[in-house]
C-alpha positions as CSV (number, residue, x, y, z in Angstrom):
1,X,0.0,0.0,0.0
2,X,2.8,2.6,1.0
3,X,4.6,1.5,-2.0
4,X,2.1,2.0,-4.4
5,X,1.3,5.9,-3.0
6,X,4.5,6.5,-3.9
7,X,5.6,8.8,-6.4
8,X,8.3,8.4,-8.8
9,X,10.7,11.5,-9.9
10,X,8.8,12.5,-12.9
11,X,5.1,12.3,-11.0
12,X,6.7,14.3,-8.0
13,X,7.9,17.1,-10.6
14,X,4.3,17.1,-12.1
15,X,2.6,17.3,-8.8
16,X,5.5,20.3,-7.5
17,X,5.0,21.7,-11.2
18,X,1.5,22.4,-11.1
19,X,0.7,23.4,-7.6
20,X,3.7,25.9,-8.0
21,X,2.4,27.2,-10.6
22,X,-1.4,27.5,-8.9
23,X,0.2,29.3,-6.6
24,X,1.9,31.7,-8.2
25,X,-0.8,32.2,-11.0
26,X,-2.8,33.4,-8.6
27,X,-0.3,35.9,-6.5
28,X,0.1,37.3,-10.0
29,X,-3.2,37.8,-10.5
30,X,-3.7,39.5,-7.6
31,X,-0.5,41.0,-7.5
32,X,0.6,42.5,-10.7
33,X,3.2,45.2,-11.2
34,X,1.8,49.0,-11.6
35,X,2.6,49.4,-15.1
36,X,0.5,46.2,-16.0
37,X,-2.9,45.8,-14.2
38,X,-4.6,42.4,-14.5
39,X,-8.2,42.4,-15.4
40,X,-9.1,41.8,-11.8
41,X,-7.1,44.4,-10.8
42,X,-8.9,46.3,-13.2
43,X,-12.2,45.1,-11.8
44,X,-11.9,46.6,-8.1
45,X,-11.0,49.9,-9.6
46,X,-14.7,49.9,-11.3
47,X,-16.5,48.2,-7.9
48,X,-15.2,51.5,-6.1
49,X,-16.7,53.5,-9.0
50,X,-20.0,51.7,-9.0
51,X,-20.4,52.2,-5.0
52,X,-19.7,55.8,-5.5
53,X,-22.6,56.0,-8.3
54,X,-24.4,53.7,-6.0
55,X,-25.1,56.6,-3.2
56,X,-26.9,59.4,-6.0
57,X,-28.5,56.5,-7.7
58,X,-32.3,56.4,-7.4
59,X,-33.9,54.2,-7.1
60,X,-31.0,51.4,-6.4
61,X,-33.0,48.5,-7.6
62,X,-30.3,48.1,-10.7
63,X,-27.8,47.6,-7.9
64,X,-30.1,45.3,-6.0
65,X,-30.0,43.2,-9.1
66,X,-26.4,43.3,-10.0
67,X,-25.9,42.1,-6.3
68,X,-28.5,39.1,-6.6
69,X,-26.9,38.0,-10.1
70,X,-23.6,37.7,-8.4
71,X,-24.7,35.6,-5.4
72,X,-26.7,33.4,-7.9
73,X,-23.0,33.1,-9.7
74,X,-21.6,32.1,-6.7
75,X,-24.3,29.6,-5.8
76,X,-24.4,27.7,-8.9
77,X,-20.3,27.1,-9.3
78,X,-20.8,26.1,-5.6
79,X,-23.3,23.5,-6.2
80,X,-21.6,22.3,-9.2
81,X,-18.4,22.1,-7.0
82,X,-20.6,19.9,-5.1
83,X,-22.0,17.7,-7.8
84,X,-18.4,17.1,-9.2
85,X,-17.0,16.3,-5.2
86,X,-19.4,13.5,-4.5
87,X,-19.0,11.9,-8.3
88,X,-15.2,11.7,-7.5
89,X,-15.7,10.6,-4.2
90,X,-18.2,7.9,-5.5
91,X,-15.6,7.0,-8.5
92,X,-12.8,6.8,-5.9
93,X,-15.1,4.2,-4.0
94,X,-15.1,1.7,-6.6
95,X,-11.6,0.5,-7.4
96,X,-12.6,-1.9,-10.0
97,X,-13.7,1.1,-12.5
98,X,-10.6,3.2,-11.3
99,X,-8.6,-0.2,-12.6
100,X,-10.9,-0.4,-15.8
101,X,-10.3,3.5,-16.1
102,X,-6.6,3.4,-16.0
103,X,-6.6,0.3,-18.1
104,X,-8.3,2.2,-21.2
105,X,-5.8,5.2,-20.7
106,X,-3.0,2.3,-21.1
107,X,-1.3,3.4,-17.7
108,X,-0.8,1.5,-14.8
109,X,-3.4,-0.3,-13.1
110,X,-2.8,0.6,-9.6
111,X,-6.2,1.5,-7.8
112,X,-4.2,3.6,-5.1
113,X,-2.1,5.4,-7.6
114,X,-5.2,6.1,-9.5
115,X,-6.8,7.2,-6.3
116,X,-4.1,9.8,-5.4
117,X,-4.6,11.4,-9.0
118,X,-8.3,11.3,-8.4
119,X,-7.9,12.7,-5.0
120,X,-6.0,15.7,-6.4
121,X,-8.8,17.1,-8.3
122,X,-10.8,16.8,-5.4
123,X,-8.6,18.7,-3.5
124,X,-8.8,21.5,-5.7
125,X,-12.5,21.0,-6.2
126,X,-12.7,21.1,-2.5
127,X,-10.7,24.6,-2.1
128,X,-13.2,25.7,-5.3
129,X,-16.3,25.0,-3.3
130,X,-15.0,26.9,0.0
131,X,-14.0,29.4,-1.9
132,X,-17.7,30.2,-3.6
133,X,-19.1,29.6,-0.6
134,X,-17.1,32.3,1.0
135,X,-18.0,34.3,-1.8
136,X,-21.6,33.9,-1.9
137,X,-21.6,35.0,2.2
138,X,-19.8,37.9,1.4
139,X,-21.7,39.1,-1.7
140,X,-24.7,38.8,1.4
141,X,-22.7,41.2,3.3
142,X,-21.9,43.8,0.5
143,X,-25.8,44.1,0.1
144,X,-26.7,44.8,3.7
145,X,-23.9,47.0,4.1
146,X,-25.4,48.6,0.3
147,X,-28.7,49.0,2.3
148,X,-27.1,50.7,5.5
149,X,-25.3,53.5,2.9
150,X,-28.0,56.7,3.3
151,X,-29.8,58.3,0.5
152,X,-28.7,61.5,1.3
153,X,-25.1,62.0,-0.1
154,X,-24.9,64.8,1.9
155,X,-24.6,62.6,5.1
156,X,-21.1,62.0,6.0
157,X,-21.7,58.0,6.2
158,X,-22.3,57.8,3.1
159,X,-19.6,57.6,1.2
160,X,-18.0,56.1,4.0
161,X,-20.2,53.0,4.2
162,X,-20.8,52.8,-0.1
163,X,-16.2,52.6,0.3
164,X,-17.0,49.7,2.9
165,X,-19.5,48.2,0.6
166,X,-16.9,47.8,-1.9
167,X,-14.0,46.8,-0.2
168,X,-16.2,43.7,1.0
169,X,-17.2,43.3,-3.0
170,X,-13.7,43.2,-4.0
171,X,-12.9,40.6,-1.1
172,X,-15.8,38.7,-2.3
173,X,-14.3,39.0,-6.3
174,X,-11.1,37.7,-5.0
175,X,-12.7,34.7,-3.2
176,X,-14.6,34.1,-6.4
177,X,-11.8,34.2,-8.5
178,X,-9.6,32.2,-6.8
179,X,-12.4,29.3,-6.7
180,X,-12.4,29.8,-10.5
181,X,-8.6,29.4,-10.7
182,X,-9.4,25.8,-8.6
183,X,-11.3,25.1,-10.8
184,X,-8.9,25.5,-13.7
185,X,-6.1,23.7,-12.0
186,X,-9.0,20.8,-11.3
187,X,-9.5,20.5,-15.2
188,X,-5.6,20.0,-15.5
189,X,-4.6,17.9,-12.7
190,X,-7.3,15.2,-14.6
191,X,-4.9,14.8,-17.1
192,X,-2.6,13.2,-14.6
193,X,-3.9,10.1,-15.5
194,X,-2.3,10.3,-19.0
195,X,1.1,10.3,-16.9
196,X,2.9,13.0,-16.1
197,X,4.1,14.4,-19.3
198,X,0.6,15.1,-19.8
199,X,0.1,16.9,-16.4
200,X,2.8,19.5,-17.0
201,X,1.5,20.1,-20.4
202,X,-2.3,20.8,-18.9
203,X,-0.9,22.8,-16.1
204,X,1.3,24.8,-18.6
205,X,-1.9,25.3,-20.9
206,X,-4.1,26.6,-17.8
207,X,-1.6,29.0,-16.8
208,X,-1.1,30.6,-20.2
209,X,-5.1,30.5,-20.3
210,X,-5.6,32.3,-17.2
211,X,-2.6,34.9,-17.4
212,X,-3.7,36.0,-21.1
213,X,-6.8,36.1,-19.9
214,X,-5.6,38.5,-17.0
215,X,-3.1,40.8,-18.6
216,X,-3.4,40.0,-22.3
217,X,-7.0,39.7,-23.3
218,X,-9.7,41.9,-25.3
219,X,-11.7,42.5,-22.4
220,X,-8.9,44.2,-20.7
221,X,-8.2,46.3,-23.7
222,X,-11.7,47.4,-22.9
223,X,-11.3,48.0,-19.2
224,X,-8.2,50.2,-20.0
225,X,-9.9,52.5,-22.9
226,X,-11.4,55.8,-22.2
């Protein structure tokens, strides 16, 4: 048993390889240097714009909606987090289709070793799910605190409670993104089962995917134009 949850050097490398790179994808992400702003960077800029609008809009039912369309966002990856948790816990259950499955994909036939590459993705399915349902609470909390900022933008709370409003949105962007990202790495730590050639390709693939998405895409062209 101990034997066969051993990993050889080029699995290790995979395994280092890819959460590395999760890792650093998303301190990027959040992180970037001043002269490049990601898109998410991008994106907290425009939450502190909308709460400013927010305190002179009337009436604030537009915002009401914006903030029930991203709880409903962050409900729905939660519950397919979920969904996809208790299939791989279920597939993990039955070794004899985890033997049949790596038989197919012509790699060994270990049920353990095929376990630990199934429990992998669930790992980052599990950190996906907390992740939303961090999220989704916090969303809750930009909406009451949306509801406490006064009509009257004369009154000296409410700017000051519409800037707290939007910190808690942009905590609650991060959170979501960052289950996103899981679920990313999730879709390339599958292909572990095709060896580990295979996982280092995937985990190259979702990093370029997410960082030109990021720094390099059309929608940020958009964000940045005036």
């Amino acid at each position: 048993m101990l034997s066969s949850l051993s990993l050889d050097r080029p699995d290790a490398i995979a395994l280092a390889a890819l959460i590395l790179t999760w890792l650093l994808t998303g301190w990027l992400v959040e992180h970037p240097p001043n002269s490049r702003p990601s898109v998410s960077a991008l994106m907290a800029g425009y939450r502190r714009d909308w709460m400013r609008q927010f305190v002179t809009r009337t009436p604030r039912i537009f915002d009401a909606n914006i903030i029930d369309s991203l709880r409903q966002s962050t409900a729905f990856f939660a519950s397919a987090s979920m969904i996809a948790i208790g299939g791989g816990v279920a597939l993990i259950g039955n070794v004899t289709k985890l033997e049949g499955l790596a038989h197919d994909l012509t790699i060994e036939a270990a049920g353990v070793r095929v376990e630990l590459k199934i429990i992998l993705v669930l790992l980052f399915l599990a950190n996906a799910l907390l992740k939303f349902v961090w999220a989704h609470r916090l969303f809750g909390y930009c909406a009451i605190l949306m509801a406490a900022v006064p009509n009257d933008s004369d009154d000296p709370l409410a700017y000051a409670r519409a800037g707290q409003a939007a910190e808690i949105n942009i905590t609650a962007a991060k959170s979501f993104n960052r289950g996103l990202q899981s679920i990313y790495f999730a879709l390339a730590a599958i292909t572990w089962l095709l060896g580990p050639v295979a996982l280092l390709a995937a985990t190259a693939i979702t990093s370029f995917v997410l960082l030109r998405r990021e720094f390099a895409s059309l929608s940020r062209m958009v964000m940045l134009s005036r």
